[in-house]
N, C-alpha and C positions, 0 to 999 in steps of 0.2 A: 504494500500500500504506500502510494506518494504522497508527499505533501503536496503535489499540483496539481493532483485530484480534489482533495479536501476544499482547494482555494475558492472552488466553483459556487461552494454554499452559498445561494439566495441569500442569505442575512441581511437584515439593514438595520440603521437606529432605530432604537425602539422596540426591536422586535422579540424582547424579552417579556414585554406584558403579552405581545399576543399567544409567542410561544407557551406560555407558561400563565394559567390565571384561577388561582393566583399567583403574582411570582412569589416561589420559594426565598424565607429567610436564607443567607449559606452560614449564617454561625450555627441555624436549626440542622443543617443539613449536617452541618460537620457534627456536632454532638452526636445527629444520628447514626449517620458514618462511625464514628467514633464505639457506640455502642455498638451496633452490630459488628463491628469488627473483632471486637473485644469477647464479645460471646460466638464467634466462628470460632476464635480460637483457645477459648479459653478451657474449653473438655481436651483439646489434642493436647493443651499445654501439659493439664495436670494428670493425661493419661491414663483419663476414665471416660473417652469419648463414649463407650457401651452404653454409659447412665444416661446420654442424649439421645431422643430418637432422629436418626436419618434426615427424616422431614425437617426436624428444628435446624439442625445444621445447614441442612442446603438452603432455608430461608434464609437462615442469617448471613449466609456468605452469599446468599444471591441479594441478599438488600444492600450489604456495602459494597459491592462493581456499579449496580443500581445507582446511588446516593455517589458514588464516585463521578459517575461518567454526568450527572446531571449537572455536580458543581461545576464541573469542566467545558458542560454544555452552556453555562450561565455566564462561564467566563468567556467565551467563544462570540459570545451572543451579546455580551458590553463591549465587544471591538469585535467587530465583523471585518475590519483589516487586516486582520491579522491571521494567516494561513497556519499560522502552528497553532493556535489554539484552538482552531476548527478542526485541525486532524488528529489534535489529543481528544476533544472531544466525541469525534467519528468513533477512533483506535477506541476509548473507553467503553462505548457505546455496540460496539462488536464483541469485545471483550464480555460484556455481560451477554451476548446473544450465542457466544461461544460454549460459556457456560451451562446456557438452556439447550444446546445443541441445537443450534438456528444457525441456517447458513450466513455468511458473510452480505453485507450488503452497501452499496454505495454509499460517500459521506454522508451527505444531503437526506438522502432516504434510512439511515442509521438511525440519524438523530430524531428525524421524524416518532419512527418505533422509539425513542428512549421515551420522548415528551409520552406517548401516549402510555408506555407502560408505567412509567412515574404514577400519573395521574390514576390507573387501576391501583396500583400498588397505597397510595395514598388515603383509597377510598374504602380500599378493604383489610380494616383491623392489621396495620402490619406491624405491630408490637409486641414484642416477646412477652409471656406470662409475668416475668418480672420485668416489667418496663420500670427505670426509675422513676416516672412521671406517675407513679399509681390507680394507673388507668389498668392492671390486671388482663393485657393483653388487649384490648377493647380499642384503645386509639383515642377514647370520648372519658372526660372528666368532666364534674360538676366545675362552674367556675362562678363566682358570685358577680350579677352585674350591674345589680345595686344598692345603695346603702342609702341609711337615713341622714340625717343631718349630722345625726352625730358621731357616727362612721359606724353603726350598727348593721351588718348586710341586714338585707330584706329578700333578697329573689335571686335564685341560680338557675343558671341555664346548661345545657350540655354545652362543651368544649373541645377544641381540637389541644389532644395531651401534648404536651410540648418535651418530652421523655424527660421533665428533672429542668429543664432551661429555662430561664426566667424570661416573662415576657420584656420584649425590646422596650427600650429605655425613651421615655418622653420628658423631653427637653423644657426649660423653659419657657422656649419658645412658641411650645406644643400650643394647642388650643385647650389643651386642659393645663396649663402654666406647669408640666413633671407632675402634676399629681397621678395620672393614670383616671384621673374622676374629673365629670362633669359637673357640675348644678342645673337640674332641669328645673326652673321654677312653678311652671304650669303641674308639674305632678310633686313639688316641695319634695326632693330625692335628687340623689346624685347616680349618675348613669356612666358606664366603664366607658372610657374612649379605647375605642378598636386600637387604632393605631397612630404612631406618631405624626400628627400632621400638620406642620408648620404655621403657626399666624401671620398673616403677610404683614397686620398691621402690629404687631409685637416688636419694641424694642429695648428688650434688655429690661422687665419690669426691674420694679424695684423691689423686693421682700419688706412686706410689713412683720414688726417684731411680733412673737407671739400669733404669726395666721398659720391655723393646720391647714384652710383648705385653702386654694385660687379661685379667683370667678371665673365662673365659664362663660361661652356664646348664649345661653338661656336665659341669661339676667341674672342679679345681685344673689351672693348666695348669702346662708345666714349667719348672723354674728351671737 
């Protein structure tokens, strides 16, 4: 396989949200990498692979080539210029089809089959019995996504288990000022912000002495 093969990949800017939606965290990806890799090998290390059954193992070593080839595909896919990291990502992307015993397949049409099998693999519980994230194989954790005024939760919802990894970090800047919480005032309740999402009109608040909470986009929260 060339790398003046690989160069051909259609990519362009951008084309990691379409590829990919949602686009995958890569700190999430590598923790997961990380786990599964560590339970591939961790029966051959201690030399009682007997006590694991077959199937377990070949999930796990089939999820980190999986999780391997996709960071690779993400990096491939934030510089679409760049011909080596379309064929590392191809080369990874074969590499787990290798494994399934699937014939080889052009770069472009590789990675295509990676996106899609991500997304199976994603959807259907692919967490080991002991997952650290305490989702008991399941994939799905209770996660609380609101609280009273006075930080008491009130209401959870199922969740996607994050295996143990804390959710990404919201900045000052965020729209929920780093608290991770909103103020909704029409329902007197604070509401989880999904994710980090920039205030365009935010600069550099100031910290009032003694505030647990920030205001949010809902209006004044309470004092």
């Amino acid at each position: 396989m060339t790398l003046t093969s690989h160069a051909t990949t259609s990519t362009r800017p951008g084309a990691t949200h379409r590829a990919y939606n949602p686009t995958p965290s890569i700190p999430l990806l590598i923790t997961e990498l990380a786990q599964e890799d560590f339970w591939a090998r961790y029966a051959k290390i201690r030399g009682d692979a007997e006590h694991f059954t077959p199937a377990y193992l070949a999930a796990r070593e089939t999820a980190a080539l999986l999780l391997r080839a996709v960071i690779a595909d993400l990096f491939a896919l934030a510089d679409p210029t760049n011909p080596i990291a379309a064929a590392d990502a191809a080369a990874a992307a074969n590499a787990l089809r290798r494994k399934s015993r699937q014939m080889q397949l052009p770069a472009e049409a590789a990675r295509a089959w990676l996106r899609e099998e991500y997304e199976a693999w994603r959807n259907d519980a692919p967490h080991p019995p002991n997952c650290p994230g305490h989702c008991g194989g399941t994939g799905i954790v209770m996660e609380t996504t609101t609280w009273q005024n006075d930080g008491a939760p009130v209401w959870a919802e199922p969740a996607d288990c994050r295996r143990g990894e804390e959710d990404d970090p919201h900045f000052d800047d965020c729209l929920c000022r780093g608290t991770g919480r909103r103020w909704n005032a029409e329902y007197r309740e604070y509401e989880r912000c999904d994710r980090y999402t920039p205030d365009p009109d935010c600069a550099q608040p100031e910290p009032r002495a003694g505030e647990a909470w920030s205001a949010g986009p809902y209006g004044e929260e309470p004092f």
